[in-house]
N, C-alpha and C positions, 0 to 999 in steps of 0.2 A: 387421393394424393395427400402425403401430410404435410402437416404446417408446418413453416418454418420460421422458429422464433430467435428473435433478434436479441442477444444477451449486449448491452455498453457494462463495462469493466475495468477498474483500475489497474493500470499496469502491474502491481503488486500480487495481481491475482493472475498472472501469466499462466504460472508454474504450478497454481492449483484448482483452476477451475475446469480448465480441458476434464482433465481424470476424476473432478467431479461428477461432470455432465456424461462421461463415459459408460459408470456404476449407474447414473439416470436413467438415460436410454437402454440400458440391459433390462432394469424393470419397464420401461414405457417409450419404445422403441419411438424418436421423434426426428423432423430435423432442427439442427442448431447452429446458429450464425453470432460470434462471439467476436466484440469489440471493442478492443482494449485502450487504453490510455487514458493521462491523467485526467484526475474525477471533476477538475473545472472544466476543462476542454470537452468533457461529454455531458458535463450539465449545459453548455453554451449551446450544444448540438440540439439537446431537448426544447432547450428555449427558443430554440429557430425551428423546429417543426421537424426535427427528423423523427424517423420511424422505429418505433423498440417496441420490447415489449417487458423488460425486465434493467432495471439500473442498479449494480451494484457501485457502491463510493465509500470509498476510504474514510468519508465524512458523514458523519449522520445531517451535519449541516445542511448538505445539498440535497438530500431526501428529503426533510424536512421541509426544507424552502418550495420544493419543487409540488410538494404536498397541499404548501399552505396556495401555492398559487394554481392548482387544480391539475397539474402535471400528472400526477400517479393519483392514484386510486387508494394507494395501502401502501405504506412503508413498518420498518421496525428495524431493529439493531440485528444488524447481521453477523458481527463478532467484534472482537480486541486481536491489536496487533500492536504489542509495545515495540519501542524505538530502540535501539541498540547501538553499539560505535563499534561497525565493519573497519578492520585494521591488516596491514599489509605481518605476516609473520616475522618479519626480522626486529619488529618493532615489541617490545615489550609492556603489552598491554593490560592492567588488573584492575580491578571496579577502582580499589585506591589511589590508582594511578591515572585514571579517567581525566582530571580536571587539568593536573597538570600538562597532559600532553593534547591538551584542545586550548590552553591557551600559551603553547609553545611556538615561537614564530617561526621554530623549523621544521613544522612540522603543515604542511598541506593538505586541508580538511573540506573535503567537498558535501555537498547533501544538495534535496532537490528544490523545484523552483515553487517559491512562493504565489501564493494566488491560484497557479492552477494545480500544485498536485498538494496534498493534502501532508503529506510527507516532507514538503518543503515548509509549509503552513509551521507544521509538529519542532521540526527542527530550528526555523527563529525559535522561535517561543524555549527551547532547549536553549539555545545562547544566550539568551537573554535572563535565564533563571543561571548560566554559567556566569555572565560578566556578575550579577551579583551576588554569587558564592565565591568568584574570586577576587570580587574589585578591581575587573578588567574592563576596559573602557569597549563595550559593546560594538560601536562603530568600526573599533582595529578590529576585534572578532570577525564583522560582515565583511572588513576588505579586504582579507586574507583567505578566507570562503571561498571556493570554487562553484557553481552552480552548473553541474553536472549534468543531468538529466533531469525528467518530468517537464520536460518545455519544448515548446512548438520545433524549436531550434538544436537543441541539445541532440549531443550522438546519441544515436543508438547500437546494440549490439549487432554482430554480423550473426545469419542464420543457427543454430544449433549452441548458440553460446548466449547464458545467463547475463542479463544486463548488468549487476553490479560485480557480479566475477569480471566480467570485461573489464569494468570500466577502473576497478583496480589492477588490474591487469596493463591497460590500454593509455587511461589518461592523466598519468602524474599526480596521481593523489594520494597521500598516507593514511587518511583518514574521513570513515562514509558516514555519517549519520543516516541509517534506515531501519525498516523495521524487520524484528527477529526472520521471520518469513524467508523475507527480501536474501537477510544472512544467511539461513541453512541452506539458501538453493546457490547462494556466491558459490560457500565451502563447498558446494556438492562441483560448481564448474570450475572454482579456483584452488586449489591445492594451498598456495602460497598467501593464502588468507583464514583470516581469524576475526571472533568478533567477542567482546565485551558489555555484558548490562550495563547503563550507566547507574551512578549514583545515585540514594535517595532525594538528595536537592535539586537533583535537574531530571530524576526518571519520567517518563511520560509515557502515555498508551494511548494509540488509535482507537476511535470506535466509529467502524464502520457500518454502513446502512445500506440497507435493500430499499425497493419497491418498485412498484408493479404500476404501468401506464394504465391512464386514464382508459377505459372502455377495451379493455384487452380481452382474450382469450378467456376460456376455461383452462388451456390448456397450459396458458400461461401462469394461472392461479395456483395450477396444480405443483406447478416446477418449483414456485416462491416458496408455499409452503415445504416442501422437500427440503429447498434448502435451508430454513431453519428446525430441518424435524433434528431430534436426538444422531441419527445417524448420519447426518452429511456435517452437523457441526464435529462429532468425532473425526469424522473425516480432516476438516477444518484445524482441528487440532492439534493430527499427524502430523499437519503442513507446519506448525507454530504460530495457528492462531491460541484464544483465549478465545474458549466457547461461550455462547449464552445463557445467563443461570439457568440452570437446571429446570427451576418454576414455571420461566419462560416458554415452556416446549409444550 
């Protein structure tokens, strides 16, 4: 009988972990149980005693943390995923023209929830390097802010359809703070969507983390390593990650 290993995973990695672990199992035929959501909500899970055997996060932070306090076994940087400004097409969006229409009060800018997804985390930390590159009083920034998704509460998408295609789509907002990734799989479910690098003043990149539970598998080791060998971060890359240097491998 084969084992069946429990992957936790940030929502972000929806749309590229499946067709990762797909190419896995053609070389090392296994079973796989994959758990998605934001990367606070499934580090809380670890911290209560649930069962894994592989944590990917958005955060090196919560691998780290979860390391220092005997959680995992082995962590490491699993990639980069810089932030981007996902924008509705009618809207006329250019890296130059970034600042202006994020502190435009007609303009409807959601992004996700702070504390637990990592992306919400990314995104203050973006406004606040905005309010002072524009000398916009920070607090109108957070109260004009949508908080969209990445929370216990926030919609989610309906079956076969990309959560931030939807949610530009679905929930009144002109403008997404997420990351590149997040965007190409919008454009690939939303037509009517477009997205923009921010500026060098407010640009910013994820760096997220792997690792591997306390007392796990061999066969669990074997998958971790995979996924930072040369080939799965190419793979990674396909998707609009930022692989790991080179050296790294």
């Amino acid at each position: 009988m084969s084992e069946n290993l429990v992957i936790l995973a940030p929502g972000s990695m929806t749309h590229i972990l499946p067709s990762l672990l797909v190419e896995y199992h053609s070389l090392k035929p296994l079973s796989i149980h994959c758990e998605f959501g934001p990367s606070g909500s499934l580090r809380a899970k670890i911290e209560a005693g649930k069962h894994y055997h592989l944590f990917l996060s958005a955060t090196t932070t919560h691998t780290q943390d979860l390391f220092h306090s005997d959680h995992l076994s082995k962590h490491d940087v699993l990639g980069y995923n810089r932030m981007v400004l996902l924008h509705r097409h009618s809207i006329d969006v250019r890296q130059e023209t970034v600042l202006s229409h994020l502190v435009d009060n007609a303009r409807i800018l959601g992004m996700s929830t702070t504390g637990l997804d990592p992306a919400g985390d990314y995104a203050f930390e973006i406004l606040k390097n905005v309010s002072v590159a524009t000398k916009t009083s920070l607090s109108d920034l957070v109260a004009r802010t949508r908080i969209i998704t990445g929370g216990r509460e926030t919609p989610n998408a309906p079956p076969g359809r990309n959560q931030y295609g939807w949610i530009m789509e679905t929930q009144n907002v002109d403008l997404l703070l997420t990351y590149y990734s997040n965007a190409l799989a919008a454009i690939d479910d939303n037509p009517h969507v477009g997205f923009c690098d921010l500026p060098e003043p407010i640009a910013m990149t994820g760096t997220y983390g792997i690792g591997v539970a306390k007392n796990t598998t061999k066969t669990a080791f074997n998958l971790y390593r995979w996924l930072l060998s040369k080939e799965a971060q190419n793979r990674l890359a396909d998707s609009g990650f930022i692989p790991r240097m080179a050296g790294d491998w």
